[in-house]
C-alpha positions in Angstrom: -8.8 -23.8 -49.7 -8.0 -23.3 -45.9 -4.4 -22.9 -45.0 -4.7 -22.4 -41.5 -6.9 -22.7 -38.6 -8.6 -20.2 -37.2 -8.2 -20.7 -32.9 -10.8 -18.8 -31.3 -10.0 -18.2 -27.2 -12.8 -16.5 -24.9 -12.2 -13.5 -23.2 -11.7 -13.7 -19.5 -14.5 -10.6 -19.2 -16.6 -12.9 -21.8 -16.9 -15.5 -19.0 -19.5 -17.3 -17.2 -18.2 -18.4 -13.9 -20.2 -21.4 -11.8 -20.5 -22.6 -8.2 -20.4 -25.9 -7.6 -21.4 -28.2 -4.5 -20.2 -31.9 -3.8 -20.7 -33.9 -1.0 -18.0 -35.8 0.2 -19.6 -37.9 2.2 -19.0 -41.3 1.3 -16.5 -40.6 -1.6 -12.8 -42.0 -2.2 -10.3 -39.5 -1.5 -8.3 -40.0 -5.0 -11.6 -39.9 -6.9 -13.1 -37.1 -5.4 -9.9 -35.0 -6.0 -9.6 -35.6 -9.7 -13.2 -34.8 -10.2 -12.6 -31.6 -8.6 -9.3 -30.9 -10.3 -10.8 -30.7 -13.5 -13.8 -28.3 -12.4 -11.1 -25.6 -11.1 -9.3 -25.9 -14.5 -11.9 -26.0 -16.6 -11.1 -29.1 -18.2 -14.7 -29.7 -19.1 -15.7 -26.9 -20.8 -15.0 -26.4 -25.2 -13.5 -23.3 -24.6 -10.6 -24.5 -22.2 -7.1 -22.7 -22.4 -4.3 -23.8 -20.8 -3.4 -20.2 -20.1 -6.3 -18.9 -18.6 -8.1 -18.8 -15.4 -11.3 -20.8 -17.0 -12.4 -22.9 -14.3 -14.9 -22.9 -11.8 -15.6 -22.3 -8.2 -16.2 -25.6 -6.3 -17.6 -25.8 -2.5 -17.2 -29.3 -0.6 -18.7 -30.1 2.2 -19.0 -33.2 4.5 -15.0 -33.2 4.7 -15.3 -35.6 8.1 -16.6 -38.2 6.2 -14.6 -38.7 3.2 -13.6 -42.5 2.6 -9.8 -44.2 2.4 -9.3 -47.5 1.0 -6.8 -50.1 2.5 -4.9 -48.9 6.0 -4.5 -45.4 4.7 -5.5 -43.8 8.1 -2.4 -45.2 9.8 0.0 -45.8 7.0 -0.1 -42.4 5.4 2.4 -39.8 6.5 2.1 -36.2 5.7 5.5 -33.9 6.6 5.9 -30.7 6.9 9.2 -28.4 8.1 9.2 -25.4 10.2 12.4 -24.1 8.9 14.6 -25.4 12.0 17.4 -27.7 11.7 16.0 -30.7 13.0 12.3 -29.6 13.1 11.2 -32.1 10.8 7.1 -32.9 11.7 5.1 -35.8 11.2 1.7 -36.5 11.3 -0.5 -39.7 9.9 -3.6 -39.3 8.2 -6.0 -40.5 10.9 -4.1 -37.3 13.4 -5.1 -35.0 10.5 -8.6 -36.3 10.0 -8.8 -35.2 13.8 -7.6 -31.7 13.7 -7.5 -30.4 9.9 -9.7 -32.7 7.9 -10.3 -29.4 5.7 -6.3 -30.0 4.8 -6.2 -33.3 3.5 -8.9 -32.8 0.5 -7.0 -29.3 -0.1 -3.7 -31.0 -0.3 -4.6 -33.7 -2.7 -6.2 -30.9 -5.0 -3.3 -29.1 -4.4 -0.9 -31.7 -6.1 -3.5 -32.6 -9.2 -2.9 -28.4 -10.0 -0.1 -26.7 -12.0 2.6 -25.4 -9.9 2.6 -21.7 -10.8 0.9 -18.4 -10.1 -2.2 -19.6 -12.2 -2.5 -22.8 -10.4 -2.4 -20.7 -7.0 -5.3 -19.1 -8.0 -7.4 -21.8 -9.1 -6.7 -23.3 -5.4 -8.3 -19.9 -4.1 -11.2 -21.0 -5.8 -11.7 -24.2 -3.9 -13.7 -23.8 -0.4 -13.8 -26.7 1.9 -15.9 -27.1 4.6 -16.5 -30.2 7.4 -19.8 -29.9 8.0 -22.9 -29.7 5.7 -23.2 -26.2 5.8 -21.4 -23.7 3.9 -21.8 -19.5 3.7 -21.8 -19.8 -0.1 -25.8 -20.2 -0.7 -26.0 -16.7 -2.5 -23.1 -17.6 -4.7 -24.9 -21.2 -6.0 -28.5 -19.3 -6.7 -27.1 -16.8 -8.5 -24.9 -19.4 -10.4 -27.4 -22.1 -11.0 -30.0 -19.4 -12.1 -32.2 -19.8 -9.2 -32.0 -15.8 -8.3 -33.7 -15.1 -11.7 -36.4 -17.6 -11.2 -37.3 -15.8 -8.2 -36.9 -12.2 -8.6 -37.1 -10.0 -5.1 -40.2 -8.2 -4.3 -40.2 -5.0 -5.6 -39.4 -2.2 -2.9 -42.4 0.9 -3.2 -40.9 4.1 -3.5 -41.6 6.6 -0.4 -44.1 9.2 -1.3 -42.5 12.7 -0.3 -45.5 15.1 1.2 -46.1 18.0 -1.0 -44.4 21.1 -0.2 -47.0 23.8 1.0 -47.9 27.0 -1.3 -46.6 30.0 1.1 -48.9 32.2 1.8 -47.8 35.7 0.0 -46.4 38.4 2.5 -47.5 41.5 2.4 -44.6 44.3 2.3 -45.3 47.0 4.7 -46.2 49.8 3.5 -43.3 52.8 3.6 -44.1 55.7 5.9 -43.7 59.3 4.2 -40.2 61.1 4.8 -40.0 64.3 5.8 -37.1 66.4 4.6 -35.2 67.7 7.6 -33.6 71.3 6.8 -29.7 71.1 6.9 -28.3 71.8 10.2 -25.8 75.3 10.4 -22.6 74.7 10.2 -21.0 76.1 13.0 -18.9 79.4 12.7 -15.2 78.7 12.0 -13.1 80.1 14.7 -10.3 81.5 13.2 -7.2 79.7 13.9 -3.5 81.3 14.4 -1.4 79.3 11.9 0.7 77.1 13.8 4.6 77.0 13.7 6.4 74.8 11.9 9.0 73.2 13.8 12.2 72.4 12.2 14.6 69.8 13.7 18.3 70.2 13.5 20.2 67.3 12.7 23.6 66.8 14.8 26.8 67.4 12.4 28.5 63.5 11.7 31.3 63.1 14.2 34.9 62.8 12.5 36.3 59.3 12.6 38.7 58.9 15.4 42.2 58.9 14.1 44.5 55.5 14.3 46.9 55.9 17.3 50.5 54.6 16.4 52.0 51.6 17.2 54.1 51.3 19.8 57.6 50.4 19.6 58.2 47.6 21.6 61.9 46.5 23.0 62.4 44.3 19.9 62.2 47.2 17.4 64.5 49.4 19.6 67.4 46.7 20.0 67.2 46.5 16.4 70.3 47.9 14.3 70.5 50.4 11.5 71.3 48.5 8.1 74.8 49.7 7.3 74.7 52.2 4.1 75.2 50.8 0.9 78.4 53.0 -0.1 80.3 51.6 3.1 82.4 48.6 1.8 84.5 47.1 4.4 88.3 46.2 3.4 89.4 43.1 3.6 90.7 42.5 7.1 94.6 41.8 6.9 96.1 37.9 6.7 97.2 36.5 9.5 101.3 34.9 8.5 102.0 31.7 10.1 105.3 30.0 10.9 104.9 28.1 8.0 104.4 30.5 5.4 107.5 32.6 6.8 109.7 29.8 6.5 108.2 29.1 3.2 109.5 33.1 2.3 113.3 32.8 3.5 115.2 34.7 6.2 114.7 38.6 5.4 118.0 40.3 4.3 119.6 42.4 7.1 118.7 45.9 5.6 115.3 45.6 6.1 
């Protein structure tokens, strides 16, 4: 008995990526963006997951003549801001036919997508062109398996000349040496041994003694500290008028 299920998901380096072209000439605007919707997520293939890039690349072409039903040309309003205060910009859908009919198929993809980083990349996926021709014909062989049908010619391989056997050299032959008797060395004059000279090195000078300070007019007006033995006597107190009446009249025999 099974208690669970087993979920198997495809590896995104297990994946087989397609191109795919539609022609949008001819083809309601609403239809023709669901129908591409579901190619770029990958709706429509049995090993679809939600959280993985699964879908495929789709190429449009024809943009110019995609159709509108009712008054859609001149009722339709698409705004966009420029960030400005008061730079709000309109434009109906029969002005953007005109300049950017590429934009009004990539905007109603755009809005059929999931709004996050995976759903930015599914957009990159999506090439729109207004004419019937497209730079993407390398891309849809290879996708639909029309490159292996017809394999490239096979390029032949340049044939490199052969090098050339050199030719051996002969080695010249070595020409006999005669050996040369030594030459005389010549008779040594004898030399008078020369002096040695021996340099006398000047005695160090003595440092220069310090002068002393001189005394300046400050220092001479200064006075000798008084000798510690020295103690002055109290200087006698003055009597005043009111301390001798204070004491009485002296007697006479004083």
């Amino acid at each position: 008995m099974q208690l669970y299920r087993e979920t198997t998901h495809t590896k995104p380096a297990d994946r087989v990526y397609q191109w795919h072209v539609i022609d949008a000439d001819g083809e309601r605007l609403g239809r023709l963006a669901s129908r591409i919707a579901v190619l770029l997520m990958g709706k429509d293939k049995p090993d679809y997951s939600r959280h993985q890039l699964s879908g495929d690349f789709v190429i449009v072409v024809n943009a110019v003549k995609v159709a509108f039903s009712g008054n859609k040309r001149a009722q339709k309003i698409y705004y966009r801001h420029t960030g400005y205060i008061g730079h709000l910009r309109e434009r109906t859908l029969d002005e953007m036919m005109d300049k950017f009919p590429t934009r009004v198929i990539e905007q109603a993809v755009k809005g059929m997508l999931p709004r996050n980083r995976l759903g930015r990349q599914m957009l990159r996926r999506l090439k729109v062109y207004a004419e019937a021709e497209h730079p993407h014909e390398a891309q849809v062989r290879a996708g639909l398996g029309k490159a292996k049908e017809e394999p490239a010619a096979p390029t032949r391989a340049r044939r490199q000349p052969a090098a050339k056997a050199a030719a051996p050299v002969e080695a010249p032959e070595a020409e006999p040496q005669v050996a040369e008797a030594p030459a005389e060395a010549p008779a040594a004059e004898a030399v008078a041994p020369a002096r040695r000279r021996t340099t006398r090195r000047a005695a160090p000078k003595a440092p220069k003694a310090k002068a002393a300070p001189k005394k300046t007019a400050a220092a001479t007006r200064r006075k000798a500290p008084a000798a510690k033995d020295a103690v002055d006597s109290p200087a006698p107190r003055r009597r005043t008028r009111r301390a001798a009446a204070s004491e009485g009249p002296k007697p006479e025999g004083e």
